[in-house]
C-alpha positions as CSV (number, residue, x, y, z in Angstrom):
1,X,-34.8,-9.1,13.8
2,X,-32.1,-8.1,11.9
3,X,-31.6,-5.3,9.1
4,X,-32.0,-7.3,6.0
5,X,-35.1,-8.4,7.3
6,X,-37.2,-5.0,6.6
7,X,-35.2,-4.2,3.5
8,X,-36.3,-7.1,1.9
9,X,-40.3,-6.1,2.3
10,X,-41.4,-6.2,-1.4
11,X,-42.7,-2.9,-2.2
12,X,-45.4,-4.4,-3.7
13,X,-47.1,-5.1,0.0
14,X,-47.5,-1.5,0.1
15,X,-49.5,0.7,-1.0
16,X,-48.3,3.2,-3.7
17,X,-48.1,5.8,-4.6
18,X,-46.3,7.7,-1.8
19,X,-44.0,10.8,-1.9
20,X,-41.7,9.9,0.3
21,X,-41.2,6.7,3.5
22,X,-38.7,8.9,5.6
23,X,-41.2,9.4,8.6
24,X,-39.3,9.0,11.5
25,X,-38.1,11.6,14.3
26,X,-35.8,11.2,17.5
27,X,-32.6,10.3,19.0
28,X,-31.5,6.2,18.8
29,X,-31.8,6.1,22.3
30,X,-34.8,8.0,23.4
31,X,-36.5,6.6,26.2
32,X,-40.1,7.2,24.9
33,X,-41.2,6.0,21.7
34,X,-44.7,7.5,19.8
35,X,-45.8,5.7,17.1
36,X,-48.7,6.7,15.1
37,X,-51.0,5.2,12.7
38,X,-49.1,6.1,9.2
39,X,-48.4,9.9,7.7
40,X,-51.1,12.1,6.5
41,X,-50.9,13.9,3.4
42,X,-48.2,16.8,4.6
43,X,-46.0,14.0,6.7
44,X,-45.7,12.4,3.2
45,X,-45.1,15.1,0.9
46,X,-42.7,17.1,3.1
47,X,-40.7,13.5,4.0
48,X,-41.3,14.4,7.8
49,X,-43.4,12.8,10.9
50,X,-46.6,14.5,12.5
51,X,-46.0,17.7,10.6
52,X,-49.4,18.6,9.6
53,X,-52.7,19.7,11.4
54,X,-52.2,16.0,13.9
55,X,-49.1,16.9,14.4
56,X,-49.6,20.5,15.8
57,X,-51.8,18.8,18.2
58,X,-49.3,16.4,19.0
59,X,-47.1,19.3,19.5
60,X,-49.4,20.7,22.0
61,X,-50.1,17.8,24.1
62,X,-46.2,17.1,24.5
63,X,-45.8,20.5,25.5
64,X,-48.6,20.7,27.7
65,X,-47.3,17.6,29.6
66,X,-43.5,19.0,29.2
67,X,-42.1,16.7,27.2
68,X,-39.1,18.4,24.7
69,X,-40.2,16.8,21.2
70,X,-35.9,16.2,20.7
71,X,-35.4,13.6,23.1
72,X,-38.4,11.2,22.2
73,X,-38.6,9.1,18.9
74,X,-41.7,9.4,16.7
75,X,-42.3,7.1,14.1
76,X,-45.5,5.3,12.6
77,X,-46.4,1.9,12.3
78,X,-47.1,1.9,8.7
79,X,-44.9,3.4,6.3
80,X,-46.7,5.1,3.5
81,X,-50.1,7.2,3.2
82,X,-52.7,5.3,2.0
83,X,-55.0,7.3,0.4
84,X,-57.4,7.6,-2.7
85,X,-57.4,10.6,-4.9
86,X,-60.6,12.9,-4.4
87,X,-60.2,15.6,-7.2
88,X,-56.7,17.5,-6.9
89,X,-57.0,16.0,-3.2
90,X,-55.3,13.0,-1.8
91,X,-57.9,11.7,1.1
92,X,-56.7,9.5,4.3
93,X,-58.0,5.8,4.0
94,X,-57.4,3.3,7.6
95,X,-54.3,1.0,6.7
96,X,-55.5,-2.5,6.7
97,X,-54.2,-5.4,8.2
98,X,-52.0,-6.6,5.4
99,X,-50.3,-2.5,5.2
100,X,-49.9,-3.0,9.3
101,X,-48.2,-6.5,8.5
102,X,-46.1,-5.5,5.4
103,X,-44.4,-2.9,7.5
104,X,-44.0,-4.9,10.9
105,X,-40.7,-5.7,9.9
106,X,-39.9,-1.8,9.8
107,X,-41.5,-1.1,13.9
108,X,-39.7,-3.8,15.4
109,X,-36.6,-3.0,13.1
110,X,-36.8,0.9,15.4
111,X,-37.9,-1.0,18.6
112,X,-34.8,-3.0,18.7
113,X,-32.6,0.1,17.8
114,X,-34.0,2.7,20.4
115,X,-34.8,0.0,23.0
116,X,-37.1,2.3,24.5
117,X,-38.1,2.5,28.5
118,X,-42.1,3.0,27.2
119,X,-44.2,3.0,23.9
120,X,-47.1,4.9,23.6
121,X,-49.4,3.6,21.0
122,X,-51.2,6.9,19.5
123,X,-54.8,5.5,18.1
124,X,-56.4,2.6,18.0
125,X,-54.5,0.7,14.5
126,X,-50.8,2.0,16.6
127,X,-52.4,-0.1,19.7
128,X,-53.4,-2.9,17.8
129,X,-50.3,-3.4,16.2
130,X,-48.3,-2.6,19.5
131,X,-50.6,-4.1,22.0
132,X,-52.7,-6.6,20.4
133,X,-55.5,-6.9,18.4
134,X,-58.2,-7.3,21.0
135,X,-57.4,-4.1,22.6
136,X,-59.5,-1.6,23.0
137,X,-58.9,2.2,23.3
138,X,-62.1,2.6,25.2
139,X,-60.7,0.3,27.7
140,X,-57.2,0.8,28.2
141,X,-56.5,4.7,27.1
142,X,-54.1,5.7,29.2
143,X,-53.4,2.7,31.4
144,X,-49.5,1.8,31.8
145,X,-49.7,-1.7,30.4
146,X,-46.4,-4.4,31.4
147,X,-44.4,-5.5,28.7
148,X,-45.4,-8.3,26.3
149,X,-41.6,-9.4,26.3
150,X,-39.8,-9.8,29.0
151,X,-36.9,-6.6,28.8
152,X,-39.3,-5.2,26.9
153,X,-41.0,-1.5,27.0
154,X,-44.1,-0.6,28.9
155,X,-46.8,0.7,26.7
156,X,-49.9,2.8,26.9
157,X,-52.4,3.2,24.3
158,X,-54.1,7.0,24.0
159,X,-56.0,8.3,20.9
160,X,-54.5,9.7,17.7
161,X,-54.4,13.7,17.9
162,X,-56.3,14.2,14.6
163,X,-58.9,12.1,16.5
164,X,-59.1,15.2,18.2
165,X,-59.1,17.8,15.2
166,X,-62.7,15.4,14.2
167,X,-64.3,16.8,17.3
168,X,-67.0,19.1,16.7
169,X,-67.6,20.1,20.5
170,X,-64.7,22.6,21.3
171,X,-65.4,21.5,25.1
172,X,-64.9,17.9,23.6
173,X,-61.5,18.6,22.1
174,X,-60.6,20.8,25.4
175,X,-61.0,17.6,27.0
176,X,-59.7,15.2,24.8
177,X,-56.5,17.4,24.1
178,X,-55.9,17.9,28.0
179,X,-56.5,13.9,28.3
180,X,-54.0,13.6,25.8
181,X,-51.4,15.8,27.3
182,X,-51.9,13.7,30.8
183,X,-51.5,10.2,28.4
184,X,-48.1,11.2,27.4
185,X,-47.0,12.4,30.9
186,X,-47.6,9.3,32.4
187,X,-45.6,7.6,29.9
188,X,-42.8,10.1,30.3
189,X,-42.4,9.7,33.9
190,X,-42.4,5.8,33.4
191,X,-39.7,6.5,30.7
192,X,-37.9,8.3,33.5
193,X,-38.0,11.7,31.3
């Protein structure tokens, strides 16, 4: 894929309004990529990735399974924050399929730049777009999957950290937040990190 290719996206694919489609993070060469689903409302306004409340847990889990946020690249598979307007609020709506598709061009586009050694697919519309459609989270959380291309990087699906923060049962997101923090250190030691 080359350059041209994403830049040439019509906007129109997406969905607007956004603040801001700068939401990547990480050195070109990182050997462990995290994608996520797209940016929340605070990713978008402040221009940054997994800067809000998903991304304090996000910070957590990498720390927990010692991972230095610096040397892996974070980025999302779609591009903008979909959302609909509640009030003064802006509220998260799932990309669809055609949002996932209209911004293909843009995850393959950093794939090919960072070359990384593993992918980790954080919640179930990353995996899909990074795995496949028929996976399922349920079934493969976790589990160090080969590459779909040969030369290509591992991946691992795990769930999205503000799956977590929808928890009610604090033992619950104990659990799921420690599960988590084991996900991303089994990528990282495939990654060689």
């Amino acid at each position: 894929m080359k350059r041209e290719t994403a830049s040439a996206v019509p906007l129109s694919k997406l969905t607007l309004p956004t603040a801001n489609r700068d939401h990547i993070r990480g050195p070109i060469d990182a050997p462990l990529l995290l994608a996520g689903e797209q940016p929340g409302d605070r990713e978008d306004l402040e221009g940054h990735v997994f800067v809000g409340p998903a991304g304090r847990v996000l910070d957590e889990a990498l720390e927990a399974a010692g991972i230095d946020r610096d040397r892996i690249f974070i980025t999302n598979v779609v591009k903008h924050f979909r959302w609909r307007p509640s009030g003064k609020r802006r509220l998260h709506e799932r990309p669809t399929t055609a949002n996932v598709r209209a911004c293909r061009p843009w995850i393959e586009l950093e794939l090919e730049m960072v070359r990384p050694n593993v992918v980790v697919a954080l919640g179930a519309t990353a995996a899909h777009a990074l795995i496949g459609p028929d996976v399922r989270l349920t079934d493969t959380r976790g589990v160090l999957l080969d590459p779909i291309e040969p030369d290509g990087p591992r991946r691992l699906a795990t769930i999205h950290p503000s799956a977590i923060l929808r928890l009610r049962d604090a033992d619950e997101r104990a659990s799921s937040r420690e599960q988590l923090a084991a996900d991303l250190a089994t990528a990282a030691a495939a990654a060689g990190m």
